[in-house]
C-alpha positions in Angstrom: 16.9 4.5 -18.3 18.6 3.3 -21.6 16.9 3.1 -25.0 16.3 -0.4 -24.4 14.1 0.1 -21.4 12.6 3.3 -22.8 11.4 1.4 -25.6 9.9 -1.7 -23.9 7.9 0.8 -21.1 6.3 3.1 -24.0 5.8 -0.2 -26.1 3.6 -1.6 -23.3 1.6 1.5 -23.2 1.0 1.6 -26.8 0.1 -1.8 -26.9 -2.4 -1.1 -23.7 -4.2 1.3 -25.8 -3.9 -0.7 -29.5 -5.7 -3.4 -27.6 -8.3 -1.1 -26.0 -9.2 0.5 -29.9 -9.0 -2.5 -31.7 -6.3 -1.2 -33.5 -4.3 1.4 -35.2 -3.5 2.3 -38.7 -1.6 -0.6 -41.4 -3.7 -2.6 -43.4 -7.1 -3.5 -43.6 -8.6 -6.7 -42.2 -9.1 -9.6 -44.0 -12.6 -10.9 -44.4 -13.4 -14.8 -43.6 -12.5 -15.5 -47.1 -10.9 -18.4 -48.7 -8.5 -17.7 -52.2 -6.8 -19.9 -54.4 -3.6 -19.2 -57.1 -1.1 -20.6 -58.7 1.5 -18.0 -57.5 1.1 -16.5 -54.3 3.5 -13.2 -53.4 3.6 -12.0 -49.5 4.4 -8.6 -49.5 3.5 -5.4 -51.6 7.0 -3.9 -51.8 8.7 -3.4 -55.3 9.9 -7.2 -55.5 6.7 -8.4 -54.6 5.4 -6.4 -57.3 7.6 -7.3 -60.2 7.3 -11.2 -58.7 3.8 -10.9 -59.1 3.6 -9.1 -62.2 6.0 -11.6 -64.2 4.2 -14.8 -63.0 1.3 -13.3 -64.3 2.6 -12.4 -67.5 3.7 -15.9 -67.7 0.0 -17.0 -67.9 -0.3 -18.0 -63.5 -3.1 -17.0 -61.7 -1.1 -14.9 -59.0 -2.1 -13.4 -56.0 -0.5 -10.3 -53.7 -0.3 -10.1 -50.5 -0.3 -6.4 -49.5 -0.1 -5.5 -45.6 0.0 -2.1 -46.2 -2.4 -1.6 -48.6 0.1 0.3 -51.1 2.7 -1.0 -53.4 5.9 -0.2 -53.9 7.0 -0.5 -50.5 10.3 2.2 -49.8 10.3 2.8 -53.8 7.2 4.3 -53.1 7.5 5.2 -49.6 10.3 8.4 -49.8 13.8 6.6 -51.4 13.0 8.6 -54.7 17.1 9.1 -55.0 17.6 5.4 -56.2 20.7 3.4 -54.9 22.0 1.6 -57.8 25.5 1.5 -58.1 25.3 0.4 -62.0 22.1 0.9 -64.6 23.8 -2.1 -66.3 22.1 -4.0 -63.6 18.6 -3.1 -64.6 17.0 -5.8 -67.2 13.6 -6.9 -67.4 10.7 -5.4 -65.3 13.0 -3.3 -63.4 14.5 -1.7 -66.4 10.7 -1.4 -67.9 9.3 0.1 -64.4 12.2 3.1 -64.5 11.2 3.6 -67.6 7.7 4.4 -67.0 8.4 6.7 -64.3 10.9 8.3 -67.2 7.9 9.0 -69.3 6.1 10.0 -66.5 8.5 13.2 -66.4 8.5 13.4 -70.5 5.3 15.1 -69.8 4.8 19.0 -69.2 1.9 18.3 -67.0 4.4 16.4 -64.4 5.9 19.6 -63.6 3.6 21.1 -61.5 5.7 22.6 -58.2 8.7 23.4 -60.4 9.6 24.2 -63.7 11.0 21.6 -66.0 14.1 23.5 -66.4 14.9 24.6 -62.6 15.3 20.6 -61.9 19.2 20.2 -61.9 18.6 16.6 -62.7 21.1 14.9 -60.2 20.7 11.3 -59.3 23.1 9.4 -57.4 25.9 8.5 -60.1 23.7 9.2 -63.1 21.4 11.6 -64.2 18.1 11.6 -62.6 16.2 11.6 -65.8 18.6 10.0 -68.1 17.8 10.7 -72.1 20.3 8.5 -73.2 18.8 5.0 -71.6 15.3 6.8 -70.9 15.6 5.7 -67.4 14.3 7.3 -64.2 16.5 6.9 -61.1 15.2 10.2 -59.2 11.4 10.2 -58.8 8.5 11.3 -56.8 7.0 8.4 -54.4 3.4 9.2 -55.8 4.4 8.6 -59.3 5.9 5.5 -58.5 2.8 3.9 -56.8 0.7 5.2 -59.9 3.6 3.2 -62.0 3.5 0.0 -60.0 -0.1 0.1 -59.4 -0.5 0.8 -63.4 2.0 -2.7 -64.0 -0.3 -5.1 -61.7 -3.6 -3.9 -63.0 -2.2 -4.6 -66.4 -0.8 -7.9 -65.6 -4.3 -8.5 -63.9 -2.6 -9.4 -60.2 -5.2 -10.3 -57.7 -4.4 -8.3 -54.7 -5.3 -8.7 -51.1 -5.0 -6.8 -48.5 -3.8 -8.0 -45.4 -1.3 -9.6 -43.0 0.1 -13.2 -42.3 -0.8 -14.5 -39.3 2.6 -14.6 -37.5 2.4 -17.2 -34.6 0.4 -20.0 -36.7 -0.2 -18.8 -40.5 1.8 -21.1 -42.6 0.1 -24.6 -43.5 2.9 -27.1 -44.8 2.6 -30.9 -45.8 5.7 -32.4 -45.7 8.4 -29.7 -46.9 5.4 -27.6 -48.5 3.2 -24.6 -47.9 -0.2 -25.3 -48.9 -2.1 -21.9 -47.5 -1.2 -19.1 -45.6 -3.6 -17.8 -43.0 -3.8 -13.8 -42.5 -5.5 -12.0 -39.5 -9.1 -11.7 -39.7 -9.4 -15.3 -41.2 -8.7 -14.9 -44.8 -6.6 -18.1 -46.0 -5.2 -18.3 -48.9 -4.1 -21.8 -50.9 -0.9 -21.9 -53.8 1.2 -24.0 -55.3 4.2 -21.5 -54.7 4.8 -18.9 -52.5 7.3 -16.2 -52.5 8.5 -14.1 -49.3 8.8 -10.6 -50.6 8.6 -9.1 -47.3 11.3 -6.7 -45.9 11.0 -9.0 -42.3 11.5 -12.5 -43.8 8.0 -13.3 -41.8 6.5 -15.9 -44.2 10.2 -17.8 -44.5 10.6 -17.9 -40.8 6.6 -19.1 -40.2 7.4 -22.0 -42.5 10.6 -22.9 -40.6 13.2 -22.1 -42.7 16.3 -21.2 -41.0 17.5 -17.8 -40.8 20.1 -15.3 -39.3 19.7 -11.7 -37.5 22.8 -9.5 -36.6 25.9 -9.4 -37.8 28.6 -12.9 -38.3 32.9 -12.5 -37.2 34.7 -11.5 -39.9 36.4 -15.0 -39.7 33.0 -16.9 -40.1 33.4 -16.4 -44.0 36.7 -15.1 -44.3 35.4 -11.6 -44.5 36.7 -7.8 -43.7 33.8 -5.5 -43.5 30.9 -7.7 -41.4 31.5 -8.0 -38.0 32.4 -5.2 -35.2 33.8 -2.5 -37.0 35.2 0.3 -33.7 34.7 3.9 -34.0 36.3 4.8 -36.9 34.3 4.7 -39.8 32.0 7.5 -41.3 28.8 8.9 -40.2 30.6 9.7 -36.4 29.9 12.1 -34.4 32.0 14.7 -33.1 34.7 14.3 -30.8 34.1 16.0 -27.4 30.4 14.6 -26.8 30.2 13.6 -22.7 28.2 10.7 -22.6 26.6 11.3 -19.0 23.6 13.2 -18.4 24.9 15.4 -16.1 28.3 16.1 -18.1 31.4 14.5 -16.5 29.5 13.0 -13.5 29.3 9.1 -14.5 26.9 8.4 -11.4 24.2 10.2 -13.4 23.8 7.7 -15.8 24.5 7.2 -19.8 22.5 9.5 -22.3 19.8 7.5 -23.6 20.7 5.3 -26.4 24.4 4.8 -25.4 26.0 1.6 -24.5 28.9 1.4 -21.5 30.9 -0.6 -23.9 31.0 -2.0 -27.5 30.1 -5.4 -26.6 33.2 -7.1 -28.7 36.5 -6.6 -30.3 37.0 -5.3 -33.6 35.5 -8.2 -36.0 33.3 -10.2 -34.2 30.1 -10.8 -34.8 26.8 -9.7 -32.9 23.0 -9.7 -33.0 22.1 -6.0 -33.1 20.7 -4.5 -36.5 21.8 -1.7 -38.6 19.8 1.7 -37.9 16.5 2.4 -39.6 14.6 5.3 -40.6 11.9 7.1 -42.4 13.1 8.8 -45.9 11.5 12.0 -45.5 10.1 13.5 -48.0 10.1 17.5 -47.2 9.3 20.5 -49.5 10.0 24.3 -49.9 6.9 24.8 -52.1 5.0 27.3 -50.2 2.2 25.9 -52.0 2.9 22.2 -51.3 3.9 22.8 -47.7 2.9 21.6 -44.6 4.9 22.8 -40.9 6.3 19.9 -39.8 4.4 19.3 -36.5 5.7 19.1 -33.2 5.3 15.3 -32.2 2.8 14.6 -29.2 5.3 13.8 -26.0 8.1 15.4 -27.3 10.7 15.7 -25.0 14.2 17.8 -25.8 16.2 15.0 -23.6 15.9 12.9 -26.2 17.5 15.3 -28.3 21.0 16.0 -25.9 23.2 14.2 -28.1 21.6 16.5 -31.0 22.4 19.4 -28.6 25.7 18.6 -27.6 26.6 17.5 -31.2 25.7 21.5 -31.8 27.9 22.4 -29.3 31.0 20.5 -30.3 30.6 22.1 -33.8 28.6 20.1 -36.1 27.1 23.0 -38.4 25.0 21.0 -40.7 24.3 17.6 -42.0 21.2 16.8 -39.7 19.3 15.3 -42.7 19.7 15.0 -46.8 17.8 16.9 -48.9 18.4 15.2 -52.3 16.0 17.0 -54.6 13.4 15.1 -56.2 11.4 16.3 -59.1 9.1 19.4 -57.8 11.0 20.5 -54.8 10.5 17.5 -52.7 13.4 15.7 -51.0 14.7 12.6 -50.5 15.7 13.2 -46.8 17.8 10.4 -45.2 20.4 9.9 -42.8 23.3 12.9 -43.4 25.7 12.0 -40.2 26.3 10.8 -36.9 23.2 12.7 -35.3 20.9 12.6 -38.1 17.4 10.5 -39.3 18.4 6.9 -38.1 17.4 6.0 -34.7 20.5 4.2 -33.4 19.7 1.6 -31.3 15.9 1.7 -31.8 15.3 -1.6 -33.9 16.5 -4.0 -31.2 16.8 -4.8 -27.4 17.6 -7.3 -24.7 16.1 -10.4 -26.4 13.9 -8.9 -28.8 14.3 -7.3 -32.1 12.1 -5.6 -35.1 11.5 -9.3 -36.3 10.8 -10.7 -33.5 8.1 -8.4 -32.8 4.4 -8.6 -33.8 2.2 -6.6 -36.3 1.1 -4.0 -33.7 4.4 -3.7 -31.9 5.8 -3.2 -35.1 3.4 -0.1 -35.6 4.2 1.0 -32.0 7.7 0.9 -32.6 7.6 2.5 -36.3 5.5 5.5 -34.4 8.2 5.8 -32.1 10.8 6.5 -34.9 8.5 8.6 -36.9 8.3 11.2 -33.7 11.8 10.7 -33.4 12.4 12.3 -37.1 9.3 14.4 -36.9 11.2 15.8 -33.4 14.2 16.2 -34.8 13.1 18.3 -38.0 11.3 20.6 -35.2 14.0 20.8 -32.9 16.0 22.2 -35.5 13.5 24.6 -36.9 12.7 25.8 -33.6 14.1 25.0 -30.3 16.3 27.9 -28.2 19.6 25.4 -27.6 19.7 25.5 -31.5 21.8 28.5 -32.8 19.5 30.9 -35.1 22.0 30.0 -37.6 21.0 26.7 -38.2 17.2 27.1 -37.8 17.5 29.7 -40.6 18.9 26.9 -43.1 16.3 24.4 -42.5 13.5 26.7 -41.6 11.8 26.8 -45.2 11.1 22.7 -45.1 7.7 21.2 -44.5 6.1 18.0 -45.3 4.9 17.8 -49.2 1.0 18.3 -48.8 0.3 16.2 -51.9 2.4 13.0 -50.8 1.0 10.3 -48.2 -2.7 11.7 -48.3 -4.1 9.2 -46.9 -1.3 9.0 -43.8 -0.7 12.3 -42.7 1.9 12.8 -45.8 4.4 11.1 -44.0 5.6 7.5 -45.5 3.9 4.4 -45.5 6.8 2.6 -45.1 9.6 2.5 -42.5 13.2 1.5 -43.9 13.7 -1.7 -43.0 17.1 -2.0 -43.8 17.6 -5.5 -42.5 15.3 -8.2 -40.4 15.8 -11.5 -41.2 18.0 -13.2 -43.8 17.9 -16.8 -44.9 20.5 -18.9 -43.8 20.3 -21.4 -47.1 22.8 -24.0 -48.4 24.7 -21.4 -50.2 25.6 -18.0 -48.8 26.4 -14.6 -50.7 29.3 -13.0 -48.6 31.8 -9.8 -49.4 34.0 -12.3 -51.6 31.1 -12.9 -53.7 30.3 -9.2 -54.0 34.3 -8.0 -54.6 34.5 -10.8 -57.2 36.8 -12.7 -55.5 34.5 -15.9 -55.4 32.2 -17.0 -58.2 28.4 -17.4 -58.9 28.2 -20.0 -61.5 23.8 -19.6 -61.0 23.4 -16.0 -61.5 19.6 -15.0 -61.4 20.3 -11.0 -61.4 23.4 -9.2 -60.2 23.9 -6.0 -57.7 26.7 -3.1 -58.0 26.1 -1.0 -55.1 28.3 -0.1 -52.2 28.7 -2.7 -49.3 26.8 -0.8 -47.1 25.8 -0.7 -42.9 24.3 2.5 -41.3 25.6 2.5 -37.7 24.7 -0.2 -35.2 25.0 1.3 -31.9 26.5 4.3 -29.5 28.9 3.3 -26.8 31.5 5.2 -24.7 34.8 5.6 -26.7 37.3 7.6 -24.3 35.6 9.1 -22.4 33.0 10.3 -25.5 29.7 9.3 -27.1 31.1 7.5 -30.7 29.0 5.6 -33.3 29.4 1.9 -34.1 28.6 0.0 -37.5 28.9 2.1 -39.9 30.5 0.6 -43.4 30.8 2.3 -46.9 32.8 -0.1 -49.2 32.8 1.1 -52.5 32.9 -1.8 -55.6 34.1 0.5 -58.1 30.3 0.0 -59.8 31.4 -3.1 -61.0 28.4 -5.7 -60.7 28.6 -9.4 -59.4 26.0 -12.4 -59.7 23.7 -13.1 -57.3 23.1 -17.0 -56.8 19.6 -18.6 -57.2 20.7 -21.1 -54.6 20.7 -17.4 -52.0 17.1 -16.9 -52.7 15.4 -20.8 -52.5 15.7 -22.6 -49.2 17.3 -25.5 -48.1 15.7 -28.8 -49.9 14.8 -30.3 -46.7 13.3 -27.2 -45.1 10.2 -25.8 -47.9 10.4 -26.8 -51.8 7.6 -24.3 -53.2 8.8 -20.8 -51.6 11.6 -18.2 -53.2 13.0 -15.5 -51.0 14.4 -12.3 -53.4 14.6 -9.9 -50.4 15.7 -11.4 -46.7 18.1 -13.5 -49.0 20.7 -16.3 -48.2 23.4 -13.6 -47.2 25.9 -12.3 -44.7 25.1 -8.8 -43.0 27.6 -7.4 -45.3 27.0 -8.8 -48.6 23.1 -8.4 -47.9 24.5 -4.1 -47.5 25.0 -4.5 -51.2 22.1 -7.0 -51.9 19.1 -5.4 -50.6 18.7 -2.2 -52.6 15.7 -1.6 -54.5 16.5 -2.0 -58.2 18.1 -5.4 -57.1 14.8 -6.6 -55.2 13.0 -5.9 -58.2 15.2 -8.1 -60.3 15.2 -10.7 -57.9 11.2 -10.7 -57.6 10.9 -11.0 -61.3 13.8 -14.1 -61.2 12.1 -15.5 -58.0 8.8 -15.5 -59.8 9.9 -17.3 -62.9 11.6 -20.2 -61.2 8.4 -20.5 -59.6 6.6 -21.1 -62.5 8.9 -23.3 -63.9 8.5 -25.6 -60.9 4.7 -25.7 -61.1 5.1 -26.0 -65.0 7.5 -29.3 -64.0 6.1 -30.2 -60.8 9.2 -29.8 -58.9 10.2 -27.9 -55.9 12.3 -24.6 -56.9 15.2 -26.3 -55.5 15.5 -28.9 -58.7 14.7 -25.7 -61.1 17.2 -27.1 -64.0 19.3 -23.4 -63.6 19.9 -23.8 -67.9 16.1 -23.4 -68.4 15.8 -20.7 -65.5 18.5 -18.7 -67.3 17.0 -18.8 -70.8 13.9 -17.6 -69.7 15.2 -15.1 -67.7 17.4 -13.6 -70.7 14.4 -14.2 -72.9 12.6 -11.3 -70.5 15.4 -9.1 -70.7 17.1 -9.9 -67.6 20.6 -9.3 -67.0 22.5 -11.8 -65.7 26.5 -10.5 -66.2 28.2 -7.4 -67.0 29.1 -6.8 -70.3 
């Protein structure tokens, strides 16, 4: 049975049962309620937040959408260890929330698992806690909600909690949403809507057009999108047999690895880029909780772990980028690490494809995968002592996630959906090799791809997709014609996250620190259009970018 199948059967059990209960977990139901705003925000991650926040500072009634019933979404939800690439990006209400969670750690009653002075203060490219621009790019998820839940309540952002009605929730005249629906019944009317949702739902309910997967390298004249082989980082080990029985090919594939690598070198494909939990672990004896073994665990799904072992891979199995107060930021460390390869797509199905529940299934699925792998390595007898003695002392941080077990809210969505608009960010755009003569906030990170797949390679198991382009930390503009639709498809709806971008260019795009910048430029063009009564296509981009810089936005490198 392949990943694929193992998937869809334990799917349709989970499903079975959700059905049975009523449901499990994620948001709370909507009442039968209608609302009304000027500004209406899907999605409660940290561009939905700073979207929400601006339009309200610029005198809108605004309303957030939050299916999850916490904000921040993976700021707040374990990626403490900020990928930014370049603080020069930061401007307005990003710059303004890092700086909170700076304070934050100005006081001595922050410090209450570690001493001030044992934090080494290592962020990735800067310093954690930076003195010099009194930024914060290393923080503790808990202090960030507090920080984003502190900036709507002083903005005075209606939220709501709940989640768009997928098959039917988007009410349009003529090219524009009028009112979204969300389960339970609750409907809610605007004049403007953004889409700050990881999935892209609320662009693709209103029919705007959109990608999944990866393009060729020849559809935009790129190097890094499509297809990339076997020989990129994050690989496993040479030597691992990819049969269950080893060298006997009638036995079947391991689960979770392809025959073949469905393409040459280049082309393009649908299949997404791994996700994952970032784990938030602890040493704090105090603070720590045994990671549990998962119910149904099963060491087969664990033999490429194993064998990985075997063919000498020492360590590596997760991150454990310190945090203030012992806790970790624990992501994906190598080729057999935290990302489920292969888990976030099937035969004619993918994560966005899926519904609400399914999506719940499916995130359970990889939080037992991570939870399993943390205990196999702790404890299981085809793990060398050596090993479980170096990750023996980490446990799950008892005063994280209270309310969920302390283990995220949010699963790392690290691509759905992206826009498919009349202008399209790709690598050129990112290298600086094209310009961006609209730029509504600019990126600096990496162009970056966790690995797509496992297929045979010679005779072994070998990883697929991953890419790690540096851009030196110099920024680029990102276009406001990426984040609005085309004319003809929706005038009144912004997009700042599942963007108008290849899969590559979107590797780059899609961190944090940019989402919030985009949220906050996404949210002022939508005022201006109800301030002009025009749709946010005909935003006049010379009175977009004077407000923005008049907010403290940063729109090129100096």
């Amino acid at each position: 049975m392949n990943i694929n199948e193992w998937i869809g059967m334990n799917l349709f059990k989970t499903l079975a049962a959700l059905v049975i209960t009523g449901g499990a977990g994620g948001a709370a139901k909507a009442a039968n309620k209608s609302h009304e705003a000027d500004v209406v925000v899907y999605g409660d991650a940290s561009g939905g937040v700073t979207a929400a926040v601006q339009a309200a500072r610029m005198g809108k009634k605004v309303i957030l959408v939050s299916p999850s019933g916490h904000l921040g979404g993976m700021t707040s939800s374990g990626l403490g260890l900020t990928d930014i690439g370049n603080t020069a990006i930061l401007g307005g209400l990003s710059r303004e929330f890092y700086h909170r969670v700076y304070q934050h750690y100005q006081k001595d009653a922050a410090w209450d698992h570690e001493p001030r002075a044992g934090f080494k203060n290592r962020g990735q490219g800067t310093l954690a806690l930076n003195p010099e621009t009194k930024l914060a790019s290393t923080f503790e998820p808990k202090v960030a909600e507090a920080a984003f839940d502190t900036m709507v309540k002083e903005a005075g952002v209606g939220v709501i909690n709940g989640r768009l009605e997928l098959a039917h929730g988007v009410l349009k005249s003529a090219t524009r949403i009028t009112a979204i629906d969300l389960e339970g019944g609750t409907t809610v009317k605007g004049k403007m809507f953004i889409d700050a949702s990881y999935e892209g739902d609320l662009l693709a309910a209103a029919g705007v057009s959109f990608v999944v997967g990866r393009e060729a390298n020849g559809d935009y004249q790129e190097s890094g999108n499509g297809i990339t082989g076997p020989k990129q980082g994050n690989q496993l080990p040479n030597g691992i047999d990819p049969y269950l029985v080893k060298g006997d090919a009638s036995s079947g594939l391991l689960p979770g690895v392809n025959p073949a690598m469905g393409g040459k070198v280049g082309d393009g494909d649908g299949r997404l880029q791994a996700y994952c939990y970032r784990m938030v672990l602890t040493d704090v004896p105090a603070n720590r909780i045994a990671v549990p073994k998962p119910d149904g665990y099963d060491p087969a799904g664990y033999e490429i772990l194993f064998r990985a072992i075997e063919a000498g891979q020492k360590s590596g199995f997760f991150k454990t980028s310190m945090m203030p107060n012992r806790k970790t930021d624990a992501n994906n460390a190598s080729g057999i690490s935290c990302d489920w390869i292969g888990g976030n797509y099937g035969k004619d199905w993918n994560w966005a494809t899926l519904n609400h529940l399914q999506r719940e299934a499916l995130a359970a699925k990889h939080r037992d995968w991570q939870l399993g792998l943390v205990w196999t390595l702790q404890h299981h007898p085809r793990v060398p002592q050596a090993i479980r003695d170096s990750v023996a002392a980490w446990g799950l941080a008892k005063d994280e996630f209270e309310d969920h077990h302390h283990w995220p809210y949010t699963l790392y969505i690290r691509e759905a959906r992206r826009m498919k608009s009349d202008f399209v960010m790709t690598e050129n755009h990112c290298k600086r090799k094209l310009p961006v003569e609209d730029p509504v906030g600019m990126g600096a990170y990496t162009l970056d791809s966790h690995n797509v797949q496992r297929f045979v390679y010679n005779g072994m198991v070998k990883n697929e997709g991953d890419i790690q382009s540096g851009l030196g930390g110099k920024p680029y503009g990102i276009s406001y014609r990426a984040i609005v639709p085309k004319a003809g498809e929706c005038e009144n709806l912004l997009i700042p996250w599942a963007l108008s971008a290849t899969h590559i260019a979107f590797g780059s795009i899609r961190m944090e620190p940019v989402f919030m910048v985009l949220g906050q430029s996404a949210a002022t063009a939508a005022c201006i259009a109800i301030d002009d009564n025009i749709g946010v296509q005909a935003v006049p981009y010379k009175t977009l970018r004077a407000r923005l810089l008049k907010d403290g936005q940063r729109l090129e490198a100096k």
